[in-house]
Backbone as CSV, one residue per row, in Angstrom:
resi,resn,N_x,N_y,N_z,CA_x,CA_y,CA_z,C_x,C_y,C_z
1,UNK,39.710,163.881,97.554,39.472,164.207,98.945,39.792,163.005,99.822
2,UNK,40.123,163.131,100.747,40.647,162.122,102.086,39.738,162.027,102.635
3,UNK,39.316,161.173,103.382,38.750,160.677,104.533,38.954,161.258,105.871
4,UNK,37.928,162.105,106.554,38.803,163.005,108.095,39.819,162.064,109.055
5,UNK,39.355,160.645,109.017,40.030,160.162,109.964,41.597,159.955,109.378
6,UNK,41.976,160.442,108.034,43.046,159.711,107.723,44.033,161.124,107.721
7,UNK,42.843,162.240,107.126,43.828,164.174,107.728,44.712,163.914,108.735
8,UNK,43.712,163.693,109.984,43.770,164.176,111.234,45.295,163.364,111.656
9,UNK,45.432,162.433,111.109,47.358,161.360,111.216,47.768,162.226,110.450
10,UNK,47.822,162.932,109.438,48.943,163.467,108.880,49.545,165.114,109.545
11,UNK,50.757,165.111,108.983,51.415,166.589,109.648,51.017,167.628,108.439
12,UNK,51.717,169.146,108.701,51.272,169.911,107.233,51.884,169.386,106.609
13,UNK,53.318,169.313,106.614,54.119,169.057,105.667,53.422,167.930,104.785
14,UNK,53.078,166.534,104.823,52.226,165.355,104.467,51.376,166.511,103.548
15,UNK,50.497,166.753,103.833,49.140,167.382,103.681,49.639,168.424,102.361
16,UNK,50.596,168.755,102.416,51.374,170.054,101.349,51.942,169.043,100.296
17,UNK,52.195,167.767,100.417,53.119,166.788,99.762,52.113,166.559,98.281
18,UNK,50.648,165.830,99.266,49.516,165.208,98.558,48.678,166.274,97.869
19,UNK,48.915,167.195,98.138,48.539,168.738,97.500,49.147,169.068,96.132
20,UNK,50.549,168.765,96.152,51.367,168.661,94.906,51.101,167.939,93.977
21,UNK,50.830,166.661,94.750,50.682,165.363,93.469,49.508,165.973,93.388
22,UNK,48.419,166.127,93.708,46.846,166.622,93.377,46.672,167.212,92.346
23,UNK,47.996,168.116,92.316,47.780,169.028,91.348,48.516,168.688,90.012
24,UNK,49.369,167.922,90.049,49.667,166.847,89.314,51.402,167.512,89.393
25,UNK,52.043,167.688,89.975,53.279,168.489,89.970,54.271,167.121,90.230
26,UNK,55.255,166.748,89.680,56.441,165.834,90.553,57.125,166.666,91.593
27,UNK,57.004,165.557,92.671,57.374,166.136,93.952,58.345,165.218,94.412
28,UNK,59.467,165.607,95.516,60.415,164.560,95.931,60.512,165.146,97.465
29,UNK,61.343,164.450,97.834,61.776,164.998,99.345,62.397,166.414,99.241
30,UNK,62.931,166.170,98.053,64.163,167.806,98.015,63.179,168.803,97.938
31,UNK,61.959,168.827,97.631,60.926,169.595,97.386,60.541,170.351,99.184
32,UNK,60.272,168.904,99.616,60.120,169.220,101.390,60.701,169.769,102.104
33,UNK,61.966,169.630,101.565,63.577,169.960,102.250,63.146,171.707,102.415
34,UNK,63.423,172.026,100.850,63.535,173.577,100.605,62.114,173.990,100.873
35,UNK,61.383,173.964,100.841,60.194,174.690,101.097,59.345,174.752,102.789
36,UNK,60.050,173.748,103.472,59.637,173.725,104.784,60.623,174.106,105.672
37,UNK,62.335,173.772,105.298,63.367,173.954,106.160,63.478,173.151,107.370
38,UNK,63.424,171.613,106.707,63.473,170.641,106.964,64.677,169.280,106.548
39,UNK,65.183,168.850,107.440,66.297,168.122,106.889,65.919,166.987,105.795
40,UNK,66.473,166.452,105.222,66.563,165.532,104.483,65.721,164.311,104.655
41,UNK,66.623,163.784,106.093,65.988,162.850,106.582,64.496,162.927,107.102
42,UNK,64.205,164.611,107.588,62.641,164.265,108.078,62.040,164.428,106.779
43,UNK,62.275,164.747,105.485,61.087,164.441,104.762,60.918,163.705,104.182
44,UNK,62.233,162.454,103.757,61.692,160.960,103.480,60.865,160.601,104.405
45,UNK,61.341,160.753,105.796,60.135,160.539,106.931,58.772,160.342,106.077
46,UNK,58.457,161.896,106.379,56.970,162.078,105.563,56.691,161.103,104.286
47,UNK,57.411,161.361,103.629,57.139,160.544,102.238,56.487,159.246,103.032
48,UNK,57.317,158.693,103.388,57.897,157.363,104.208,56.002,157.248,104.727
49,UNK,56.053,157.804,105.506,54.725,157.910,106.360,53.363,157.878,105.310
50,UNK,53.168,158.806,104.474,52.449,158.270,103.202,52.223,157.185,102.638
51,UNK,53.374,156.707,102.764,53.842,155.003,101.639,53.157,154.338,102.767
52,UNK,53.206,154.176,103.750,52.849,153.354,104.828,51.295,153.561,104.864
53,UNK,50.924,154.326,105.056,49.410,154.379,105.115,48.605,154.407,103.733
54,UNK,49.555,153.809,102.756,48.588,153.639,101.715,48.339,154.656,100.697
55,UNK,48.866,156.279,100.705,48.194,157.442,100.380,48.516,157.452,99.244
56,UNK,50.308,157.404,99.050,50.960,157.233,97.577,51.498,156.266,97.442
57,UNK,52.345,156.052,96.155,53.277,154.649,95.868,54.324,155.428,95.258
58,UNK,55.262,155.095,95.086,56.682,155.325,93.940,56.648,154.419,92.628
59,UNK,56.309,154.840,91.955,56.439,154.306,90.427,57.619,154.803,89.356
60,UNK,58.546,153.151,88.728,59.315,153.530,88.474,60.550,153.429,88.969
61,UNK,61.856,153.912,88.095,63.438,153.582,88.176,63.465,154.118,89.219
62,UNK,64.618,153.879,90.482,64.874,154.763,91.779,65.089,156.381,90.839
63,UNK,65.874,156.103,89.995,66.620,157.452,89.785,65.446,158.407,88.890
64,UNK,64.379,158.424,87.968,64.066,158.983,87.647,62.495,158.254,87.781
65,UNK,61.713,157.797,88.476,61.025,157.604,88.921,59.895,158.783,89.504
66,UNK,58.411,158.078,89.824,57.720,159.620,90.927,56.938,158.979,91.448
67,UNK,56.712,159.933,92.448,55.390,159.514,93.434,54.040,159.955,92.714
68,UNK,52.784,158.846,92.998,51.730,158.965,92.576,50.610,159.218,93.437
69,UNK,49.793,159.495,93.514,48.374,159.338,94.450,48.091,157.341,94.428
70,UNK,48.005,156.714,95.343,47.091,155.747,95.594,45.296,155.830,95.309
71,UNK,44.593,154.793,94.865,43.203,155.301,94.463,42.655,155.375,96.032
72,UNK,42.270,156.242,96.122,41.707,156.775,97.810,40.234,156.844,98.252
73,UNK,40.282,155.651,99.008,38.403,155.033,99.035,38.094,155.442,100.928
């Protein structure tokens, strides 16, 4: 579970991202792309926006690598 003050900064898309990893699924941007109908570039955005606030990390080779949950206090 998140913290309300940290929801309320994120968009759905974000919120649908950290939902995936939750559930333990590998998720990428291409994931964001097709399921929101969203370009490319806005869902590294998102990713992007995650990494920044701490939520997830990227662990791992660029190429076969994944995003993880951050421990969330």
């Amino acid at each position: 579970t998140l913290p309300l003050a940290r929801v309320s900064d994120l968009n759905q898309r974000q919120l649908w991202f950290l939902g995936r990893l939750q559930q333990g699924l590998i998720s990428k941007a291409d994931d964001i792309e097709a399921a929101w109908d969203v370009t490319l570039r806005t869902a590294k955005r998102d990713i992007a926006g995650l990494i920044d606030a701490g939520l997830i990390y990227f662990q791992g080779a660029r190429k076969n690598g994944r995003y993880r949950l951050s421990n969330i206090s």
